[in-house]
C-alpha positions as CSV (number, residue, x, y, z in Angstrom):
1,X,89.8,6.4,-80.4
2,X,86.8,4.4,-78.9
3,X,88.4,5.0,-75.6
4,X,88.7,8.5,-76.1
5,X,84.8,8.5,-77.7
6,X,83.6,6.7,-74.4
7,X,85.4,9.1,-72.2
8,X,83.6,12.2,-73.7
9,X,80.1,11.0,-73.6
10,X,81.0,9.8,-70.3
11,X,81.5,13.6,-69.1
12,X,78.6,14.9,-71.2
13,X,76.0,12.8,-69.4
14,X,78.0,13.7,-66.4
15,X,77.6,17.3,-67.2
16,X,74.1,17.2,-68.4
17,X,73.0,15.3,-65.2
18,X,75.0,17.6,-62.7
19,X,73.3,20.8,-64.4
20,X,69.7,19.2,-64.5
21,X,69.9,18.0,-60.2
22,X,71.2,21.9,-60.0
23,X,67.9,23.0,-61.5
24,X,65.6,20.9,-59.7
25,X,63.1,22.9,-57.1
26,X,64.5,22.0,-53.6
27,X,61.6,19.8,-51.9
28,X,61.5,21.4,-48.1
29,X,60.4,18.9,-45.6
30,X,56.8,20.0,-44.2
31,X,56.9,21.6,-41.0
32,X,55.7,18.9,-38.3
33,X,52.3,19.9,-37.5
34,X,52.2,20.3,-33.7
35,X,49.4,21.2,-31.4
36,X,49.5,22.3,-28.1
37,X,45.9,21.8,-26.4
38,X,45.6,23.1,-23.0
39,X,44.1,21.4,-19.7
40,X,40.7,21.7,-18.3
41,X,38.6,20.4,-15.8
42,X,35.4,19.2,-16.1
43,X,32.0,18.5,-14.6
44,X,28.7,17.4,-15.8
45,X,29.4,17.9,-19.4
46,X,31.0,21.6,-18.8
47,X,34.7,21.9,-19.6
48,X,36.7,25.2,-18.1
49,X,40.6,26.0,-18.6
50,X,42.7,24.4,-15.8
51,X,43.7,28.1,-14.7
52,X,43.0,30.8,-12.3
53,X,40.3,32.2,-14.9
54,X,38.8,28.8,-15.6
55,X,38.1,28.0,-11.9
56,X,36.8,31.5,-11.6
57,X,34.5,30.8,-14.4
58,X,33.4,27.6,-12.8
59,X,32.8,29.0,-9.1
60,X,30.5,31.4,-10.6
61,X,28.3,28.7,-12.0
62,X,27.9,27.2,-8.4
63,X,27.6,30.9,-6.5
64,X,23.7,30.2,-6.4
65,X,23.6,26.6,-6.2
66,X,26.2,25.6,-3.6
67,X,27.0,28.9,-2.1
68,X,28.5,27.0,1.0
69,X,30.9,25.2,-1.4
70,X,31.5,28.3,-3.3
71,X,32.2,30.2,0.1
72,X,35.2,28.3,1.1
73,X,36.7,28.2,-2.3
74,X,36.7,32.0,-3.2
75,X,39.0,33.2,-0.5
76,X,41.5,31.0,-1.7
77,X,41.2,31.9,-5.3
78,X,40.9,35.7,-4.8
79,X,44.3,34.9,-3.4
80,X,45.6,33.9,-6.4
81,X,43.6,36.1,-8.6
82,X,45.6,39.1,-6.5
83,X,49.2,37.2,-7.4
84,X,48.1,37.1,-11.0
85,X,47.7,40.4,-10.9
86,X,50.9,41.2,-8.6
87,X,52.8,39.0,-11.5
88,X,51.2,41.1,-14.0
89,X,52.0,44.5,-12.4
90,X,55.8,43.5,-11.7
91,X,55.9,42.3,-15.4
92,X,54.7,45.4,-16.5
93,X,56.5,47.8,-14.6
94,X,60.1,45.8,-15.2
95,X,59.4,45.7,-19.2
96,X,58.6,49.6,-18.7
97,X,61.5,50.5,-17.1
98,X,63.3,47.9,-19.5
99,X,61.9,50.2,-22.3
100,X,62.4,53.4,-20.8
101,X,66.1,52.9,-19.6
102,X,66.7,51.5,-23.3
103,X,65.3,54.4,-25.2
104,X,67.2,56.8,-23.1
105,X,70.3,55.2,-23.7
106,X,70.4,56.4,-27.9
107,X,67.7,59.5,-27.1
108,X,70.0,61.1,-23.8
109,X,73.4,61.1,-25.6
110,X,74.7,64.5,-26.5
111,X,75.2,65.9,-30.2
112,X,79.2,65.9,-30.5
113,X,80.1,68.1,-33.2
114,X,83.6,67.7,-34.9
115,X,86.0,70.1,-34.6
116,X,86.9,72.4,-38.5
117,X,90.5,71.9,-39.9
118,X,90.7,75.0,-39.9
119,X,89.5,75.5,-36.0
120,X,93.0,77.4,-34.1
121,X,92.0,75.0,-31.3
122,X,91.9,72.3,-33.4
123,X,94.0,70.1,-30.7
124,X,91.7,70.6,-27.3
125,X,88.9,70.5,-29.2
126,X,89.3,67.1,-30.7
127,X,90.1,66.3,-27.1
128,X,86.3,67.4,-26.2
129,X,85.0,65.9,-29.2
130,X,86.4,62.4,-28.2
131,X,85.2,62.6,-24.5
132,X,81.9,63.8,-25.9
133,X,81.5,60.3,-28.1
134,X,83.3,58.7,-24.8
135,X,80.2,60.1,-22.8
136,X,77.6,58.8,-25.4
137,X,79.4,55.4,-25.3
138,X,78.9,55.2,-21.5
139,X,75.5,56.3,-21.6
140,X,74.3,53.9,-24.0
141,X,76.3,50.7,-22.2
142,X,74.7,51.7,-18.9
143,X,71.4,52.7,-19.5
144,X,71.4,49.5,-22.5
145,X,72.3,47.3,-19.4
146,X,69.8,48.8,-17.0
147,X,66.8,48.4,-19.3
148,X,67.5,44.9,-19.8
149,X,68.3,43.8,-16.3
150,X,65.1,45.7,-15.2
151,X,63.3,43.8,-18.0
152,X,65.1,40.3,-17.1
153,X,63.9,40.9,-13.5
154,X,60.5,42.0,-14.4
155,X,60.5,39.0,-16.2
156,X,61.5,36.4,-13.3
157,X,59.7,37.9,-10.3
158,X,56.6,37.7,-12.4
159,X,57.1,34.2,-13.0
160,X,57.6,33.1,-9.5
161,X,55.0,35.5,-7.9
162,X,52.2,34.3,-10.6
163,X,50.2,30.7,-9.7
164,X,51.6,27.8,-11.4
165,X,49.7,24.4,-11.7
166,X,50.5,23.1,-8.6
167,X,48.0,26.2,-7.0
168,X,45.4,25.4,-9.0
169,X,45.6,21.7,-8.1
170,X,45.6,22.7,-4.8
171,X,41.8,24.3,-5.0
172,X,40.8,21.2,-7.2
173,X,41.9,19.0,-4.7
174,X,40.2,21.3,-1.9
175,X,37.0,21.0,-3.8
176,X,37.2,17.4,-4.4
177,X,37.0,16.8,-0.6
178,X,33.9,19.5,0.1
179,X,31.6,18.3,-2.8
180,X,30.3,14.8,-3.6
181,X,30.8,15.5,-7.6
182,X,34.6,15.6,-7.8
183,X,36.0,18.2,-10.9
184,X,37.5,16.1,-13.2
185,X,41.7,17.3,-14.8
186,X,41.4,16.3,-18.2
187,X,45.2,15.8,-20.0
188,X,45.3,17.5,-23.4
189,X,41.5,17.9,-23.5
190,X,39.8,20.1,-27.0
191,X,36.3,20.4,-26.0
192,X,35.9,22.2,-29.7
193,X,37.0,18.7,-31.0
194,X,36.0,16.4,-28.6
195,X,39.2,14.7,-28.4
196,X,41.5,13.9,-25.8
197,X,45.5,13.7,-27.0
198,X,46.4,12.1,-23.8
199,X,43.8,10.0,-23.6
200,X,43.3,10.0,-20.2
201,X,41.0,12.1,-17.6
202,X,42.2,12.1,-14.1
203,X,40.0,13.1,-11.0
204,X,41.4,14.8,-7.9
């Protein structure tokens, strides 16, 4: 009788402890908190994204005060400037078509009606009826596959014709040997917090 007594309240606390962890509020883990602080270069105090647009931004600060300097440094940048926006048009125009193609495939199919019961060509025109939806199918594989090979290529050409980091590094360098003050590549840089994540500023 004890035995049989033990075993009961054994699987009641069992029970009652099962049923109360099934209740508990699930504790998520926090996100991790990441944050992704872009590159600059800097000079005398003044901090500009490590970009096309930031060095643009900086060779208009020297345009009255070195205009030698700035001379031989905007040629090279307008070149990139015009591949930026060569990326950007080809990006564009290949999410465009992308769009277009893909929207034509569902709006261009044609209305297939089915054919009455009671229709005396009941028999040729479920034949039509089936090529019709046969036709629609078609029409929305191809033109589906169109839009998003035009949008795949849009993508890529754009990303090989637009200036990566090495270009810009290439006009840093450049300016280091023309000017005395060198511009300065800062690693993980947040002028807004005056921190540095990488902790290290490098000069070209």
């Amino acid at each position: 009788m004890r035995t049989f007594t033990a075993l009961v309240t054994a699987a009641a606390l069992l029970t009652i402890r099962a049923n109360a962890q099934a209740h508990m509020p699930a504790m998520p883990f926090p996100p991790p908190h990441t944050v992704t602080v872009p590159s600059s270069v800097s000079i005398r105090g003044q901090y500009f994204d490590a970009t096309v647009g930031g060095l643009r931004g900086y060779l208009e600060t020297i345009r009255l005060n070195d205009p030698e300097l700035y001379a031989r440094l905007a040629p090279r940048l307008s070149k990139l400037e015009s591949r930026r926006a060569t990326a950007v048009a080809v990006l564009v125009a290949g999410v465009g078509v992308g769009l277009f193609s893909t929207v034509y495939a569902f709006a261009g199919t044609k209305s297939c009606s089915s054919p009455s019961l009671n229709d005396p060509s009941f028999s040729a025109d479920m034949d039509a009826w089936g090529r019709c939806n046969s036709d629609n199918m078609q029409t929305m594989a191809t033109f589906t596959a169109i839009g998003l090979g035009a949008a795949l290529v849009g993508l890529v050409a754009s990303a090989v014709i637009s200036p990566g980091r090495s270009d810009v590094l290439e006009i840093v360098n450049e300016h280091n040997r023309l000017s005395r003050e060198p511009l300065r590549w800062q690693l993980g840089y947040d002028p807004t917090r005056r921190t540095a994540t990488a902790g290290a500023s490098l000069a070209f």
